[in-house]
C-alpha positions in Angstrom: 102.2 95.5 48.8 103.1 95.8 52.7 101.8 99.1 52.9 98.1 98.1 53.5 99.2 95.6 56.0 101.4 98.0 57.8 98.4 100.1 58.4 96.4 97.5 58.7 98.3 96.7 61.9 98.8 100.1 63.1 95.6 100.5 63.3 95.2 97.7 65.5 97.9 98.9 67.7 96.5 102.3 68.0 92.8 100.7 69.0 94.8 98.7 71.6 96.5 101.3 73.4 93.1 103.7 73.5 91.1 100.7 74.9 94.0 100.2 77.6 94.4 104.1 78.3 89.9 104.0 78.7 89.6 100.9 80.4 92.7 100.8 83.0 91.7 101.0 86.4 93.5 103.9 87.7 93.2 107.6 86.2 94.8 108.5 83.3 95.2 111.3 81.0 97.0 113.4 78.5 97.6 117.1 78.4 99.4 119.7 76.3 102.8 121.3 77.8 100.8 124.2 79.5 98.8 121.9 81.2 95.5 122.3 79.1 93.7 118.4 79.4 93.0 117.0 75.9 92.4 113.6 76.7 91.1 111.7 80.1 90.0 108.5 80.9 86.5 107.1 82.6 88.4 106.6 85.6 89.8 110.0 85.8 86.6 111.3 85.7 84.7 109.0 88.1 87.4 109.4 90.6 87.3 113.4 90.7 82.7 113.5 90.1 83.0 114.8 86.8 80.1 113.4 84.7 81.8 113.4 81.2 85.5 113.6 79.8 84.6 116.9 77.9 83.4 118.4 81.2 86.4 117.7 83.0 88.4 119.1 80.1 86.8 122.5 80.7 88.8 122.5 84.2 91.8 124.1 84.8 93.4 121.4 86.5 96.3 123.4 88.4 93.8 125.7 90.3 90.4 123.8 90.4 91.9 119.8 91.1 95.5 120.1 92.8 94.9 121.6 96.1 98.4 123.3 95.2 98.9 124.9 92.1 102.6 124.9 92.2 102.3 121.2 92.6 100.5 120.8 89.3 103.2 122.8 87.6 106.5 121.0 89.6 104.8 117.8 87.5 104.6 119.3 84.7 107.9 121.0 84.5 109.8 118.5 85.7 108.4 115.7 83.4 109.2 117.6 80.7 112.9 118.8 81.9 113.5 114.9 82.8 111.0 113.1 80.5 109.2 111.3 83.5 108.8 111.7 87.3 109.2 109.4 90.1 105.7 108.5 92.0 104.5 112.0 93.6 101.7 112.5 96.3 99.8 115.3 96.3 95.9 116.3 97.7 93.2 117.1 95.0 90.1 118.5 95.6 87.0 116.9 93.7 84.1 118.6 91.9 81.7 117.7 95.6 84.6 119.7 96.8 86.2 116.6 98.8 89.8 116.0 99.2 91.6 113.0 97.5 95.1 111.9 98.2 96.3 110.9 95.0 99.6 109.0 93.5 101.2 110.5 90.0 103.3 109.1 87.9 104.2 111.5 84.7 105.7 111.2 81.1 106.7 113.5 78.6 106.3 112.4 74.9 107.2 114.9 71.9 104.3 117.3 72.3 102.5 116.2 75.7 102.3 114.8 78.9 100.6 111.4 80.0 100.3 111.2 83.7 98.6 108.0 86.2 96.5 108.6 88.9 96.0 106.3 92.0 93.9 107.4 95.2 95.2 106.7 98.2 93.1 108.7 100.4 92.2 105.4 102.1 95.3 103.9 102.5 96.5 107.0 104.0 93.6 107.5 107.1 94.5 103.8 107.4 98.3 104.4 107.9 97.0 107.5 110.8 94.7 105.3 112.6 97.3 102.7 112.8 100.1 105.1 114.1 96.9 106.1 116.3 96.8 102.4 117.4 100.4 102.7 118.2 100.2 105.8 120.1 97.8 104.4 122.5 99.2 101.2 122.8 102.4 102.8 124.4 100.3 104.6 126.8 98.7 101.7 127.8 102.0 100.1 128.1 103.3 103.1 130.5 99.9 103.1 132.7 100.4 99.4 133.2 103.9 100.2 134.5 102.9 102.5 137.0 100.4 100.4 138.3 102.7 97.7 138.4 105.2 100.1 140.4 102.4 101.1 143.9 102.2 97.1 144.6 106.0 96.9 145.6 107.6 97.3 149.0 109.3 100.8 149.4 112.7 99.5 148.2 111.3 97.7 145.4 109.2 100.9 144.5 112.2 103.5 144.2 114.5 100.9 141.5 111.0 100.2 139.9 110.3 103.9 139.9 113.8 104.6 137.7 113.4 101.5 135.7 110.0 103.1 135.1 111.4 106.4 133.8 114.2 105.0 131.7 111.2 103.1 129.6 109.1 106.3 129.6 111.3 108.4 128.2 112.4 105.3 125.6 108.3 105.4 125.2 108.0 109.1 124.7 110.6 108.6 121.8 109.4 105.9 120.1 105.8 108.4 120.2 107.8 111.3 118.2 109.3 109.0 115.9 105.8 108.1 115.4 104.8 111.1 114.6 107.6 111.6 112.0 105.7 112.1 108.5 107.7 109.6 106.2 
């Protein structure tokens, strides 16, 4: 009879995808349509302080973790009108009261909603202080320009001087598109 092998091997798949879902590296977890939290992983709950699962399933996500409560239901309603999302940022707050910028990713199934979880609080203060980097380098570049400009004779000076204020204003530019957020 098959039967016993069948769920024999069900089983085995089911065990498989929980230990994935507990021990992947990024956080993960399941909620109802309305947003109610019925399963998270460790993950999940190191990255927002929570000290259990069960405590962080006491939460209500949309107004205590997402900074933005509308943000927590966009996700929501729009995995569920298109079955998944494409990779969405959004700023959580955790349980010290810190802010996270985090990565989702969310799927609809029959009756919930499994959504991933990557912080990239880091990588963005990295991304500022290297458009920070940027910022001052151009400065640096002008000021050297300017100095460059008082060591010539008077003729020199006065093209210099244009030449000068053609690359500042290419400069001050290049320092708005800078500050574009992508």
């Amino acid at each position: 009879n098959r039967v016993p092998l069948l769920q024999t091997e069900l089983d085995q798949s089911q065990n498989d995808h929980r230990r994935q879902f507990e021990r992947a590296p990024f956080g993960m977890w399941r909620c109802s349509r309305d947003g109610a939290i019925t399963h998270a992983n460790r993950s999940l709950v190191g990255l927002l302080g929570y000290r259990s699962a069960d405590e962080l399933r006491k939460v209500d996500f949309a107004t205590v973790i997402f900074e933005s409560a509308d943000d927590f239901r966009w996700l929501i309603e729009r995995s569920v009108s298109a079955g998944t999302t494409e990779l969405v940022e959004t700023t959580w707050r955790r349980k010290d009261r810190r802010r996270l910028v985090v990565r989702l990713h969310a799927t609809a199934t029959n009756d919930s909603i499994e959504i991933a979880a990557e912080d990239i609080t880091d990588l963005r203060a990295l991304e500022d202080r290297l458009r920070q980097a940027q910022r001052m380098e151009a400065v640096g570049r002008l000021a050297g320009l300017v100095d460059d400009r008082r060591r010539l004779d008077p003729v020199q000076r006065d093209d210099a001087y244009l030449r000068v204020l053609v690359i500042a204003d290419t400069q001050v530019e290049d320092l708005a598109v800078l500050d574009q957020p992508e």
